[in-house]
OpenMM code with the backbone's topology and positions (N, CA, C; nanometers):
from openmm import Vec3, app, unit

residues = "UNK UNK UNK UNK UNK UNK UNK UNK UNK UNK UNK UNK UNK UNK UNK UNK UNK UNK UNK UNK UNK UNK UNK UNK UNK UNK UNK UNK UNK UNK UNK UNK UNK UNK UNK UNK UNK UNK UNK UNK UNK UNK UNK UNK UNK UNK UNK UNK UNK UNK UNK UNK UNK UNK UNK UNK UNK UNK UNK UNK UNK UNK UNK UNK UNK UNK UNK UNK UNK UNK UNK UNK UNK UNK UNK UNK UNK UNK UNK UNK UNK UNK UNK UNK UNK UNK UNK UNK UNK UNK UNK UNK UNK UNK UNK UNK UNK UNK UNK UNK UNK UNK UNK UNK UNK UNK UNK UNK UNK UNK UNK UNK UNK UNK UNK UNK UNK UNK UNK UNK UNK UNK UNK UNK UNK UNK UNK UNK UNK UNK UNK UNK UNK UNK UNK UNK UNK UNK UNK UNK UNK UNK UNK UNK UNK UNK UNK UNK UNK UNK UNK UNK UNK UNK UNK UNK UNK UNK UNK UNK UNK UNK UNK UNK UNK UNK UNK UNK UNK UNK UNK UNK UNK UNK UNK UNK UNK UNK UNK UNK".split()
positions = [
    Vec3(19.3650, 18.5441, 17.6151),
    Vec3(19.2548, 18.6122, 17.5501),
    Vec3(19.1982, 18.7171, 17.6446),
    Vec3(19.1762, 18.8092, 17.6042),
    Vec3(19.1435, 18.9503, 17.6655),
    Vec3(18.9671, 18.9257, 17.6957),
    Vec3(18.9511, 18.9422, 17.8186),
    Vec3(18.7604, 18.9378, 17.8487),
    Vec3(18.7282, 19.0821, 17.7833),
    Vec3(18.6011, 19.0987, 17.8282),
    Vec3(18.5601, 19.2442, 17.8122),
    Vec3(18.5526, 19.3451, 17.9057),
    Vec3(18.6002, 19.2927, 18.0094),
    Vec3(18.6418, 19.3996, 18.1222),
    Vec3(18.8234, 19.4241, 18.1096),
    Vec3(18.8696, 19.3426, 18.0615),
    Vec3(19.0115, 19.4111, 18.0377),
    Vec3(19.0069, 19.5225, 17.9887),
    Vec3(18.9404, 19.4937, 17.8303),
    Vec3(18.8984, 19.6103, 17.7852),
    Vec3(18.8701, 19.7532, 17.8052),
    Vec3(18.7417, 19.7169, 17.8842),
    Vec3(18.7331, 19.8837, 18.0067),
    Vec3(18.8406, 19.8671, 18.0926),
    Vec3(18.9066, 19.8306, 18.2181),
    Vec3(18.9977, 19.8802, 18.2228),
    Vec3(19.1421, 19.9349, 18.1751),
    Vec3(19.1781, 19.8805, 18.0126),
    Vec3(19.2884, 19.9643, 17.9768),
    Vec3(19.2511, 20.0369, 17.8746),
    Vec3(19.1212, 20.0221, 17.8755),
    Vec3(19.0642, 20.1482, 17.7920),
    Vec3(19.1753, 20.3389, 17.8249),
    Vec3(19.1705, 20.4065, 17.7523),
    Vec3(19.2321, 20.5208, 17.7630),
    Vec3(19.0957, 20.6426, 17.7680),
    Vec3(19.0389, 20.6415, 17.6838),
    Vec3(18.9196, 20.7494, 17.7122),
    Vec3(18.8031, 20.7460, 17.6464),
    Vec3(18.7250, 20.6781, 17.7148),
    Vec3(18.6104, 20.5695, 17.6039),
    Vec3(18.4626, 20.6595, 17.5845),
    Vec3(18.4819, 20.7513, 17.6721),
    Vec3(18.3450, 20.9082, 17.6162),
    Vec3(18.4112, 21.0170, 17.5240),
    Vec3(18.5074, 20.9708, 17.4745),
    Vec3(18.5398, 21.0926, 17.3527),
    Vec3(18.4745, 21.0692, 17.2755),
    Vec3(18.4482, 20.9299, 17.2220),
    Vec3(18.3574, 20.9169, 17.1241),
    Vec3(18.2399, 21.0046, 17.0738),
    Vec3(18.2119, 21.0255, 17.2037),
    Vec3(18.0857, 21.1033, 17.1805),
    Vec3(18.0973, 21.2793, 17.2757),
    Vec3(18.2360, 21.2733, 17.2879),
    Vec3(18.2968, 21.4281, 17.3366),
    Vec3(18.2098, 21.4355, 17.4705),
    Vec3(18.2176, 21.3200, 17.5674),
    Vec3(18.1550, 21.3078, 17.7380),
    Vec3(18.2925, 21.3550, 17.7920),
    Vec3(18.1923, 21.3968, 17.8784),
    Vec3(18.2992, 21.4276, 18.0305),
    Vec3(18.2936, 21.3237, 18.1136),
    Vec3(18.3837, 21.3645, 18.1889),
    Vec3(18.3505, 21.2371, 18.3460),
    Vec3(18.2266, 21.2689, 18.4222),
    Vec3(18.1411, 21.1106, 18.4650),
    Vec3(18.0053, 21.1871, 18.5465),
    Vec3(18.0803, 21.2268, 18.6483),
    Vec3(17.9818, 21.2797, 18.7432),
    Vec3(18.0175, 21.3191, 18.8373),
    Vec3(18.0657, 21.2630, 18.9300),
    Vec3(18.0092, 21.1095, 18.9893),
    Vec3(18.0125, 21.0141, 19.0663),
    Vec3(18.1433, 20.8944, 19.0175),
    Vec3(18.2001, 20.9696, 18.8873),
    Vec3(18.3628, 20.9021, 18.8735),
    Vec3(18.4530, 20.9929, 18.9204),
    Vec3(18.4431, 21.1759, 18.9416),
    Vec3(18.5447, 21.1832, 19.0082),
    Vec3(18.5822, 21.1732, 19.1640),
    Vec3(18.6849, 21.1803, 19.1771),
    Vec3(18.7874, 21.1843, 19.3384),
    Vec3(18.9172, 21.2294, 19.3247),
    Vec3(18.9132, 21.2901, 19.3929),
    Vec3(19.0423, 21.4217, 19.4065),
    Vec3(19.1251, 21.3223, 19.5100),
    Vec3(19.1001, 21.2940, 19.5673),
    Vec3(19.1731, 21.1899, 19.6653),
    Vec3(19.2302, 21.0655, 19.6269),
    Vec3(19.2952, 20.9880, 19.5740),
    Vec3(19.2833, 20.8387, 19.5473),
    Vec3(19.3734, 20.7363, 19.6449),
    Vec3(19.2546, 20.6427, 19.6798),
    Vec3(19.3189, 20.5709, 19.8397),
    Vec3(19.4235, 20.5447, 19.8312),
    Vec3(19.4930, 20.5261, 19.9500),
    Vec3(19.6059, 20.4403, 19.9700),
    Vec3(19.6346, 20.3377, 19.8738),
    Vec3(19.7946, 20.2948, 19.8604),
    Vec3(19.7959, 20.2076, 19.7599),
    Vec3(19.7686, 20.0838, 19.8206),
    Vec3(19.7731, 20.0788, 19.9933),
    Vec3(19.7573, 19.9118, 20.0431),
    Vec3(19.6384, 19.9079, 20.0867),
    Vec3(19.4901, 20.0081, 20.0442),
    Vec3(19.3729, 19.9976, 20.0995),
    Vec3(19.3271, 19.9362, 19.9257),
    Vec3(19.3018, 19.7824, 19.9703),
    Vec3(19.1965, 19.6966, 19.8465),
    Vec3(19.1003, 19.6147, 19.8861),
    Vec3(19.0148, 19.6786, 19.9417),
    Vec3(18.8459, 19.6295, 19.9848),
    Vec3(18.8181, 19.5155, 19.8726),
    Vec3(18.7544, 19.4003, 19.8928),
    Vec3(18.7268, 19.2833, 19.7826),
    Vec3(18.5662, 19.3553, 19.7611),
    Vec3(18.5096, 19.4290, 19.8440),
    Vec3(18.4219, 19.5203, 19.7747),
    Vec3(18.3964, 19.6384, 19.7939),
    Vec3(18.3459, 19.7024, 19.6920),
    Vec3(18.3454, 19.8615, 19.7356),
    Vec3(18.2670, 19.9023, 19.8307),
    Vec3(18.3424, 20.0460, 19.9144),
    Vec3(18.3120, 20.1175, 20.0386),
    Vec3(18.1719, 20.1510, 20.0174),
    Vec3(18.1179, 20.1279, 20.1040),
    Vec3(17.9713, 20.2475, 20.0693),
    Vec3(18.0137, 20.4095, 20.1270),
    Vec3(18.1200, 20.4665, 20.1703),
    Vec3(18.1551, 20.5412, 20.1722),
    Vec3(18.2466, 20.6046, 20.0467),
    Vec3(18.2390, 20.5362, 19.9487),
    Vec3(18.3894, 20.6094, 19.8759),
    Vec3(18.3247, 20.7189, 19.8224),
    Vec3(18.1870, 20.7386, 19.7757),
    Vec3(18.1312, 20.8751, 19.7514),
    Vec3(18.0443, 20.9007, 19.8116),
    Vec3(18.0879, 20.9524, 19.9433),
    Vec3(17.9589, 20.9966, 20.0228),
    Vec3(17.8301, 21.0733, 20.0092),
    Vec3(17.6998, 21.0404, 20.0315),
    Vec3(17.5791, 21.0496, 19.9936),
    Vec3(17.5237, 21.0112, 19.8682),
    Vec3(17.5938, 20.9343, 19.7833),
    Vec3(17.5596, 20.9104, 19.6518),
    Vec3(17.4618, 20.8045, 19.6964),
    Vec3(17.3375, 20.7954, 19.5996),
    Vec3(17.2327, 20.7562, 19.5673),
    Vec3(17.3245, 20.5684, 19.5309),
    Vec3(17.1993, 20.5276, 19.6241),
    Vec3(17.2813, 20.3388, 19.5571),
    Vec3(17.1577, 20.2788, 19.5126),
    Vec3(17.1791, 20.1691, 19.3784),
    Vec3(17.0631, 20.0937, 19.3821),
    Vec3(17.0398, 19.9820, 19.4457),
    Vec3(16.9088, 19.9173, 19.4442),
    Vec3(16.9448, 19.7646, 19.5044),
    Vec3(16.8836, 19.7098, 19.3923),
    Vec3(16.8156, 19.7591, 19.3569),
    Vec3(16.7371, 19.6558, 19.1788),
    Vec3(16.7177, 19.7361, 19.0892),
    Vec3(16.7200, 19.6982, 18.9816),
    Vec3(16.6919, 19.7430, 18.8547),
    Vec3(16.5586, 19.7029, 18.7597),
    Vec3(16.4405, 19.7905, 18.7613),
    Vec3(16.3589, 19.7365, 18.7120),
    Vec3(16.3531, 19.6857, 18.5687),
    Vec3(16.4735, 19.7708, 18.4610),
    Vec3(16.4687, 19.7179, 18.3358),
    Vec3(16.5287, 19.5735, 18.3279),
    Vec3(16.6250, 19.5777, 18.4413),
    Vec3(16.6788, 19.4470, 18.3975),
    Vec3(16.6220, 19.3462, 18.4940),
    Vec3(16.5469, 19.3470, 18.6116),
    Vec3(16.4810, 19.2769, 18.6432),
    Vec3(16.5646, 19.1903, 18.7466),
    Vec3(16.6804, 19.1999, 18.8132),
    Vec3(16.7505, 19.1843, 18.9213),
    Vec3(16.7755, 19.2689, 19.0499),
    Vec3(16.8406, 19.1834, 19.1228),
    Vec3(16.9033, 19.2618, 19.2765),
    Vec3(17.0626, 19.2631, 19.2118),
    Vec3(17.0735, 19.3934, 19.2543),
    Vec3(17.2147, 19.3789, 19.2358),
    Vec3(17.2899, 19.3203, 19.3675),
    Vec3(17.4174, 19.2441, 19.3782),
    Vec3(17.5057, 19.2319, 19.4662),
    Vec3(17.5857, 19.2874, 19.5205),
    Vec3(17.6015, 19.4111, 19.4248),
    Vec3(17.7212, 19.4436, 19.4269),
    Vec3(17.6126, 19.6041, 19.4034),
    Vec3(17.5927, 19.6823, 19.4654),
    Vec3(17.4988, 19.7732, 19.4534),
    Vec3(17.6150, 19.9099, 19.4297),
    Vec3(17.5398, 19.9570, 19.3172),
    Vec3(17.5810, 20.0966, 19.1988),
    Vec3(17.5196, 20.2266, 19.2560),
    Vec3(17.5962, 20.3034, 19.1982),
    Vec3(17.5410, 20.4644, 19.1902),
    Vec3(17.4554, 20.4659, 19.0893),
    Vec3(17.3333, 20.5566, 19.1105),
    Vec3(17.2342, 20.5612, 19.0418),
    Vec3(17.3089, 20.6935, 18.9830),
    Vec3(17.2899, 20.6956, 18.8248),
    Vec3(17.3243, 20.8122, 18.7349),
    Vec3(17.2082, 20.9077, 18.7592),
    Vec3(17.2127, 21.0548, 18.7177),
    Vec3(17.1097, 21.1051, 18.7225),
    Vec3(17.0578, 21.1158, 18.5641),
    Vec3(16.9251, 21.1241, 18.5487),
    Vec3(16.8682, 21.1254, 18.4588),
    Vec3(16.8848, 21.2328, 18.3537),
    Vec3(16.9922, 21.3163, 18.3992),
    Vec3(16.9893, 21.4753, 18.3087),
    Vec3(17.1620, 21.4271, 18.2649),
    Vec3(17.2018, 21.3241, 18.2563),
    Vec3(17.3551, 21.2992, 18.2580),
    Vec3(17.3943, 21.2931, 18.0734),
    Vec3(17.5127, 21.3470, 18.0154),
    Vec3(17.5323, 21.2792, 17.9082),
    Vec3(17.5031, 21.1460, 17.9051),
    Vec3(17.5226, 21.0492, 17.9792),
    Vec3(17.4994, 20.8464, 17.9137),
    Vec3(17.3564, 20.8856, 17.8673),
    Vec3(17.2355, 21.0061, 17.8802),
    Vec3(17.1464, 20.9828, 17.7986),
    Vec3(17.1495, 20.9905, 17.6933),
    Vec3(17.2132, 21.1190, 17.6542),
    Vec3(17.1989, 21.1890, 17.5052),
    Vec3(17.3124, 21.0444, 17.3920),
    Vec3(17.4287, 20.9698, 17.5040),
    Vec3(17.5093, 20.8768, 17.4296),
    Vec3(17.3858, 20.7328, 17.3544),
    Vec3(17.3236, 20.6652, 17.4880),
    Vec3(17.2275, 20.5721, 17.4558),
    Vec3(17.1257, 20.6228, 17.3974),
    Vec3(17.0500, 20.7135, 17.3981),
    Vec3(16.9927, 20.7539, 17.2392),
    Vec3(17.0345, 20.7311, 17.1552),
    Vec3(17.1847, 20.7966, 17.0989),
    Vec3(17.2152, 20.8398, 16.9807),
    Vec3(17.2505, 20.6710, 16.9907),
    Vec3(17.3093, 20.5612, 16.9793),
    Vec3(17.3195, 20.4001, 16.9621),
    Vec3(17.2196, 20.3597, 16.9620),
    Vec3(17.0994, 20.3949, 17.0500),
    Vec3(16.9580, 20.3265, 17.0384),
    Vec3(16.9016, 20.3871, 16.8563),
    Vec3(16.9528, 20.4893, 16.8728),
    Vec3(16.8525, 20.5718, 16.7301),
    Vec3(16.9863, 20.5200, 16.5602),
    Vec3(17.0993, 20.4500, 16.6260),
    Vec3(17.1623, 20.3574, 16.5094),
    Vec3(17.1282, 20.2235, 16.4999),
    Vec3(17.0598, 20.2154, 16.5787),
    Vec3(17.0201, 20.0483, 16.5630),
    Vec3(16.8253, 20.0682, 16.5100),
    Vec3(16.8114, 20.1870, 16.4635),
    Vec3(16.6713, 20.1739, 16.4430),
    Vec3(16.5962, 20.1833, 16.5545),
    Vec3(16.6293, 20.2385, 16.6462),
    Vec3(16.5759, 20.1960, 16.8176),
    Vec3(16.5545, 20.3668, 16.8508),
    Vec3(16.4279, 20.3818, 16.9227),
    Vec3(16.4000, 20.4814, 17.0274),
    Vec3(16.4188, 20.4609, 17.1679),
    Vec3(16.5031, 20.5369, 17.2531),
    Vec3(16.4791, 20.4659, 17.4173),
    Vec3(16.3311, 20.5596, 17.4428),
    Vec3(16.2543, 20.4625, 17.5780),
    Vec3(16.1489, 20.5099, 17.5928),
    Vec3(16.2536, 20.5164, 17.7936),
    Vec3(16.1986, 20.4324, 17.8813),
    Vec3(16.2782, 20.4404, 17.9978),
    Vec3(16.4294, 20.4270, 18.0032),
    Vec3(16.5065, 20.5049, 18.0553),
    Vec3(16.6519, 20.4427, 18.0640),
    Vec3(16.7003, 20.4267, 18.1806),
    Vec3(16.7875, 20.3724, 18.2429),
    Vec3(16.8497, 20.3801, 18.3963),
    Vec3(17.0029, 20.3374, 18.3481),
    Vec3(17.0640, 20.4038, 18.4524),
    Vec3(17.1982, 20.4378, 18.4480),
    Vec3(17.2571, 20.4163, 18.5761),
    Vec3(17.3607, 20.3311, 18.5737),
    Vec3(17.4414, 20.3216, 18.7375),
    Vec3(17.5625, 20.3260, 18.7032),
    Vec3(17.6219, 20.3305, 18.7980),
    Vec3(17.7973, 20.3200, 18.7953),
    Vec3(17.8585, 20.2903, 18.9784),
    Vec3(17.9698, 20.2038, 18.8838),
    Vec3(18.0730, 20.1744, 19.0050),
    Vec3(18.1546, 20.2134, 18.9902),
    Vec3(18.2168, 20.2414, 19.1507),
    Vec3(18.3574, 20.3010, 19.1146),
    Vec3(18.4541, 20.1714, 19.1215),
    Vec3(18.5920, 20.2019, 19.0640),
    Vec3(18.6843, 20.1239, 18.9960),
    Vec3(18.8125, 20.0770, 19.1347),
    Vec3(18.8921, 20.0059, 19.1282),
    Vec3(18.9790, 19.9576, 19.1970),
    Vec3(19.0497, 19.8869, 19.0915),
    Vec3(19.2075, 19.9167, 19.0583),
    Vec3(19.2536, 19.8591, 18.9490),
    Vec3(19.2953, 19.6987, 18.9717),
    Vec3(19.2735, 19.6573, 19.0406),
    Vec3(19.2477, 19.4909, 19.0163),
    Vec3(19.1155, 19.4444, 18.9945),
    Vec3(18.9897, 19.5006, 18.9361),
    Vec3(18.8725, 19.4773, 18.9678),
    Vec3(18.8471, 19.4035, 18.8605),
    Vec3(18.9093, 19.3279, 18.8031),
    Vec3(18.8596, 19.2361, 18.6719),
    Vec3(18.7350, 19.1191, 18.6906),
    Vec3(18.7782, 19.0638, 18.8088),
    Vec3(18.7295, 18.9423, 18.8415),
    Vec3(18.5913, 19.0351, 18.8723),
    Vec3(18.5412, 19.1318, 18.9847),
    Vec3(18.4404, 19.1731, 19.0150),
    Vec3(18.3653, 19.2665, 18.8824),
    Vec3(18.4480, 19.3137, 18.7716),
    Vec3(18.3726, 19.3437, 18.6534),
    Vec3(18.2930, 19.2423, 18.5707),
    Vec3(18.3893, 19.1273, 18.5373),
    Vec3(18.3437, 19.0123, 18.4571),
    Vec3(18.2211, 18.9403, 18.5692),
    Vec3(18.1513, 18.9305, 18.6784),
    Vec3(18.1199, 18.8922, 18.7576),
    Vec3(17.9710, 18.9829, 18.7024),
    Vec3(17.9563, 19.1291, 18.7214),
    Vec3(17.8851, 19.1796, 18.7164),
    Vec3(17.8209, 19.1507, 18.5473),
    Vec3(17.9492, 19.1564, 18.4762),
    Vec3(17.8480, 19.1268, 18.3443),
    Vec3(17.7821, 18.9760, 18.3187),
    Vec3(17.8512, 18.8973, 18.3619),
    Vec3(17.8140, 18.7494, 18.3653),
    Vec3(17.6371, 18.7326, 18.3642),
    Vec3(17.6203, 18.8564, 18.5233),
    Vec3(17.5195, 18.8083, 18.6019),
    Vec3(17.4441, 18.9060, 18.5114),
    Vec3(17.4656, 18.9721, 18.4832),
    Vec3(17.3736, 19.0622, 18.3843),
    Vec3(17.2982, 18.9802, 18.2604),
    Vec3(17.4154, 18.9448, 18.1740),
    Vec3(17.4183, 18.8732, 18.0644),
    Vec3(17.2855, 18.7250, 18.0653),
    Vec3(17.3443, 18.6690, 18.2258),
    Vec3(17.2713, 18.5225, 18.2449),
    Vec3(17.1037, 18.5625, 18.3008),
    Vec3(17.1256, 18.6940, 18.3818),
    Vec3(16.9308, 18.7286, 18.3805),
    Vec3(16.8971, 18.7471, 18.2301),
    Vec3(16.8781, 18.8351, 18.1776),
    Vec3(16.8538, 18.8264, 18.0370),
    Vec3(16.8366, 18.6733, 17.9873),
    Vec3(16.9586, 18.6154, 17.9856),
    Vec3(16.8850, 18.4900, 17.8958),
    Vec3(16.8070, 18.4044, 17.9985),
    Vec3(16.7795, 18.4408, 18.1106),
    Vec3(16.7127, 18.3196, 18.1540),
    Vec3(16.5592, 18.4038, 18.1720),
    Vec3(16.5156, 18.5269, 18.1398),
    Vec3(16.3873, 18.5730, 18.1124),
    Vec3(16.3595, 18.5967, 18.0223),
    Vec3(16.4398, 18.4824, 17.8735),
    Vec3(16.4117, 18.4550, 17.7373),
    Vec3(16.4465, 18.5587, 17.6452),
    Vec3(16.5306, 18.6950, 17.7082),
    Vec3(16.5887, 18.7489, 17.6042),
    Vec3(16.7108, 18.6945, 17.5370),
    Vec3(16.7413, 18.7526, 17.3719),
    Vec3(16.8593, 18.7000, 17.3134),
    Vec3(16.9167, 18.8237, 17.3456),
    Vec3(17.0719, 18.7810, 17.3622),
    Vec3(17.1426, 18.8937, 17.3762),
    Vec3(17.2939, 18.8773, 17.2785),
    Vec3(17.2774, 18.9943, 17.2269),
    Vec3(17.3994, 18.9966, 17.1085),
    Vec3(17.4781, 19.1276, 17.1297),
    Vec3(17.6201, 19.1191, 17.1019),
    Vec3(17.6957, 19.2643, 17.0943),
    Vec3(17.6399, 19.2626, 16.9517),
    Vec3(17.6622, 19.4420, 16.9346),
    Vec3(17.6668, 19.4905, 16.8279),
    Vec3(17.7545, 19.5910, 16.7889),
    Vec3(17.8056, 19.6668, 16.6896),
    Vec3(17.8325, 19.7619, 16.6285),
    Vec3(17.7799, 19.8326, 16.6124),
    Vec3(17.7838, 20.0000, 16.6279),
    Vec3(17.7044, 20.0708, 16.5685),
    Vec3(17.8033, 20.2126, 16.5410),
    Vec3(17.7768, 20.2733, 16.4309),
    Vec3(17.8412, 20.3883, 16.4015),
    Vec3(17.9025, 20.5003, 16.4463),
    Vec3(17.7897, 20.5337, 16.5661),
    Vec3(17.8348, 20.6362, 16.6736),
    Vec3(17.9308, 20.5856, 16.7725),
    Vec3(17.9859, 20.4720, 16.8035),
    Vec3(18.0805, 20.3936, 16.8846),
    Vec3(18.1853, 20.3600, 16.8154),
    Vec3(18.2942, 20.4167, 16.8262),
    Vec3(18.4326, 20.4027, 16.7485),
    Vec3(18.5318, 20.3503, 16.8235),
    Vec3(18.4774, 20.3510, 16.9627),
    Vec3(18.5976, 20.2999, 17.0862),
    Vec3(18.5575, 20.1204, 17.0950),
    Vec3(18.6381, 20.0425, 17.0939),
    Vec3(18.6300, 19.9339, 17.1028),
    Vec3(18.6172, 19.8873, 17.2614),
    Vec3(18.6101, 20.0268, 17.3454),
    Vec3(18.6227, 19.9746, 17.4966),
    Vec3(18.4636, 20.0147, 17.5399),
    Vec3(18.4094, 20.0765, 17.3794),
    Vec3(18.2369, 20.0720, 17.4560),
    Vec3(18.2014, 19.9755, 17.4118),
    Vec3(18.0876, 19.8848, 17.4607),
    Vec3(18.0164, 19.7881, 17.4518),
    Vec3(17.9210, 19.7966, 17.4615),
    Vec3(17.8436, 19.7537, 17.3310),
    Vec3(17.6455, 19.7945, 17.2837),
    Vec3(17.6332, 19.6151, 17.2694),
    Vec3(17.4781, 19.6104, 17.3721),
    Vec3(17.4236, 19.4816, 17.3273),
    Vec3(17.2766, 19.5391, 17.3162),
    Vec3(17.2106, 19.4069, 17.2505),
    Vec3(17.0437, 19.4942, 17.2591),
    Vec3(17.0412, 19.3561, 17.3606),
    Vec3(16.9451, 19.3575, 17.3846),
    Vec3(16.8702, 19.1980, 17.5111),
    Vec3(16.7240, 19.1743, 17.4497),
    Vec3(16.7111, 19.1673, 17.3766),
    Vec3(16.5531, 19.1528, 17.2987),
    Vec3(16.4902, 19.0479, 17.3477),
    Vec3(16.3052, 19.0582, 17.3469),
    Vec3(16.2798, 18.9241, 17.3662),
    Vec3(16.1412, 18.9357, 17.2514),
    Vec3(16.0490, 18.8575, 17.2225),
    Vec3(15.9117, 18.8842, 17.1612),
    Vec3(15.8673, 19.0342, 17.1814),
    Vec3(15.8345, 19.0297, 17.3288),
    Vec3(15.7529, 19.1315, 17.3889),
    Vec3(15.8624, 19.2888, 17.3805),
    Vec3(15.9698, 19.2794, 17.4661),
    Vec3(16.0219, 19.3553, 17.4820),
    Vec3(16.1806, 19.3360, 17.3939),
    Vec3(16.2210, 19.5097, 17.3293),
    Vec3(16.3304, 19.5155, 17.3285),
    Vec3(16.4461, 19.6065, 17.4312),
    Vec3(16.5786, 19.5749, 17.4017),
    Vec3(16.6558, 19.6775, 17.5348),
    Vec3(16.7732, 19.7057, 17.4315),
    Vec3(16.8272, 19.8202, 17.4883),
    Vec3(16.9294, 19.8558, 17.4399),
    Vec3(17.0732, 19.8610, 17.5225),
    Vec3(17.1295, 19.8170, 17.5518),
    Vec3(17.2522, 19.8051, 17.7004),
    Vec3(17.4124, 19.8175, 17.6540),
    Vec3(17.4735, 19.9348, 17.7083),
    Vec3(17.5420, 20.0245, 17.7209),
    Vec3(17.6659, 19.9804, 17.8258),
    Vec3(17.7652, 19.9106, 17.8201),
    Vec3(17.8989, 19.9373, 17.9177),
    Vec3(17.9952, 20.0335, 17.8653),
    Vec3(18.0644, 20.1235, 17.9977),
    Vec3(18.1742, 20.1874, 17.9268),
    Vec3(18.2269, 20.2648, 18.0365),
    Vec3(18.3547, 20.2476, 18.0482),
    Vec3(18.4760, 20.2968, 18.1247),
    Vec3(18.4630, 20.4411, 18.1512),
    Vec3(18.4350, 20.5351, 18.2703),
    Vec3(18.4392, 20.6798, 18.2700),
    Vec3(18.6026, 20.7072, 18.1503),
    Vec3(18.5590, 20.8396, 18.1562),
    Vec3(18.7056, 20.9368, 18.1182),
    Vec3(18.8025, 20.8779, 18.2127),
    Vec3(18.8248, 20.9164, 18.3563),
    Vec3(18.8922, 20.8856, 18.4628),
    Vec3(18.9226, 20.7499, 18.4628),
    Vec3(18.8734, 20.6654, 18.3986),
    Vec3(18.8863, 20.5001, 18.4697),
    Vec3(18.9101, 20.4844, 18.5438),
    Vec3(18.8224, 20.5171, 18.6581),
    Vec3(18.8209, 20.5049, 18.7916),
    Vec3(18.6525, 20.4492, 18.8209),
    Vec3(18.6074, 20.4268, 18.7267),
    Vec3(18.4395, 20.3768, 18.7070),
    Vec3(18.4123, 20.3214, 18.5791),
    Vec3(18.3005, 20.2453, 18.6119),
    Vec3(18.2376, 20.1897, 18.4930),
    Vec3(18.0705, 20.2589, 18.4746),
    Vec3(18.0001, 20.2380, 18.3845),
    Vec3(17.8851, 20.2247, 18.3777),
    Vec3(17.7935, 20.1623, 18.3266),
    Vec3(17.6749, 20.1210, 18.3574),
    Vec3(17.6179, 20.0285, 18.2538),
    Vec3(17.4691, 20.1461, 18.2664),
    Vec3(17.4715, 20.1275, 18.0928),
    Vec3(17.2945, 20.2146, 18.1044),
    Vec3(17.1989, 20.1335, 17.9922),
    Vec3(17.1139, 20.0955, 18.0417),
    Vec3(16.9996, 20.0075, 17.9883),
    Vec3(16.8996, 20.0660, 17.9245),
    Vec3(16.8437, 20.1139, 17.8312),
    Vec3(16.7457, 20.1550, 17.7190),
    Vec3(16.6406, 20.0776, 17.7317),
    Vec3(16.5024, 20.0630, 17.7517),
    Vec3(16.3591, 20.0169, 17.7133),
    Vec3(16.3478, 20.0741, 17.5502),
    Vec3(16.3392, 19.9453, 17.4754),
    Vec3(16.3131, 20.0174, 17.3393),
    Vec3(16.1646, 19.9492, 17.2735),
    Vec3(16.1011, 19.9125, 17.4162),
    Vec3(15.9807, 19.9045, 17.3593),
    Vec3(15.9552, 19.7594, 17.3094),
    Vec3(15.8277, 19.7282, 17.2497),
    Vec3(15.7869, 19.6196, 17.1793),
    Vec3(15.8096, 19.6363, 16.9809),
    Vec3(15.8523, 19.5624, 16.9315),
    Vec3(15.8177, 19.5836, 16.8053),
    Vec3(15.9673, 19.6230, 16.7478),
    Vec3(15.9028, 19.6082, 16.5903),
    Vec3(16.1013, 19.7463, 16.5280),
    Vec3(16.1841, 19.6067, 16.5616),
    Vec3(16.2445, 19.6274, 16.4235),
    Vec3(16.3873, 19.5319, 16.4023),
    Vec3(16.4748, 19.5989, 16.4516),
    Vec3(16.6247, 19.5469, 16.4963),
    Vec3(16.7210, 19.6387, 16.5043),
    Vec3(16.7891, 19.5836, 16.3606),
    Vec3(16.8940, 19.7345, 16.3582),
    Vec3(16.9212, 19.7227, 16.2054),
    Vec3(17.0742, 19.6079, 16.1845),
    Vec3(17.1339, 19.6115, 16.3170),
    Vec3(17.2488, 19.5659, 16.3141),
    Vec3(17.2086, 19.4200, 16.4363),
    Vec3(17.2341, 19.2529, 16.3392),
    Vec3(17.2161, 19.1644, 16.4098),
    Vec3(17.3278, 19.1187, 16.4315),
] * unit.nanometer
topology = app.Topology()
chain = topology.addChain("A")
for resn in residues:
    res = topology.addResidue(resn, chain)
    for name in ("N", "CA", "C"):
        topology.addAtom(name, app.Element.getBySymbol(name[0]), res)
């Protein structure tokens, strides 16, 4: 049975959907050696890129610390347009990305696990969904809802597959989503 990081990695080109380019922080003109496989990524592989250590929407430390997207990036105009099919406005969004190593299954499924298990253990439900503007089966829309707060959360394979990204939506208090 196929996880959901297989998925993104044999994904083929999972921002056409919405006619994206590669961010910036997925390309490299260089690609390492075939016998250089770090069990985690360089903090050099894109030099000077911005890293996070927490995420305030989602309310963790990361372990495994991401490139911060910039805020002027297509993943905005994409998580809108899914936030605004589910009946949803984003109000804050944040955006990171890692870069890829093609054995990285175990360290993808790892990252969503831990994603997935904060959420439910600060009482949000979390469900995949469908939504119209997503035709690639290698993007992945969940909302993370709780009483108070809803979220809108975004995985998906650069153009290059050489990265992933995850971008998280604040959609506020209140408002059904349309797709449960």
């Amino acid at each position: 049975m196929k996880t959901w990081a297989t998925a993104l990695l044999t994904g083929a080109c999972v921002f056409g959907l919405l006619a994206m380019g590669t961010p910036a922080w997925a390309e490299d003109d260089e690609a390492p050696p075939a016998q250089e496989k770090p069990s985690a990524p360089a903090e050099q592989d894109i030099p000077g890129a911005p890293r996070a250590k927490e995420t305030a929407l989602g309310g963790f430390q990361f372990s495994d610390p991401p490139f911060i997207l910039p805020n002027n990036g297509e993943h905005i105009t994409v998580v809108r347009t899914i936030a605004k099919d589910l009946g949803r406005t984003c109000g804050v969004i944040e955006g990171y990305g890692w870069s890829l190593k093609p054995d990285d299954q175990e360290r993808l499924d790892a990252m969503n696990a831990k994603l997935m298990n904060v959420f439910r253990q600060t009482g949000r439900t979390v469900r995949e969904v469908k939504v119209k503007s997503v035709q690639n089966s290698d993007v992945l829309v969940y909302t993370a809802d709780s009483a108070a707060r809803k979220m809108t959360v975004l995985w998906a394979l650069s153009a290059s597959g050489q990265g992933v990204m995850l971008i998280m939506c604040d959609n506020g208090g209140g408002g059904k989503s349309k797709n449960k």
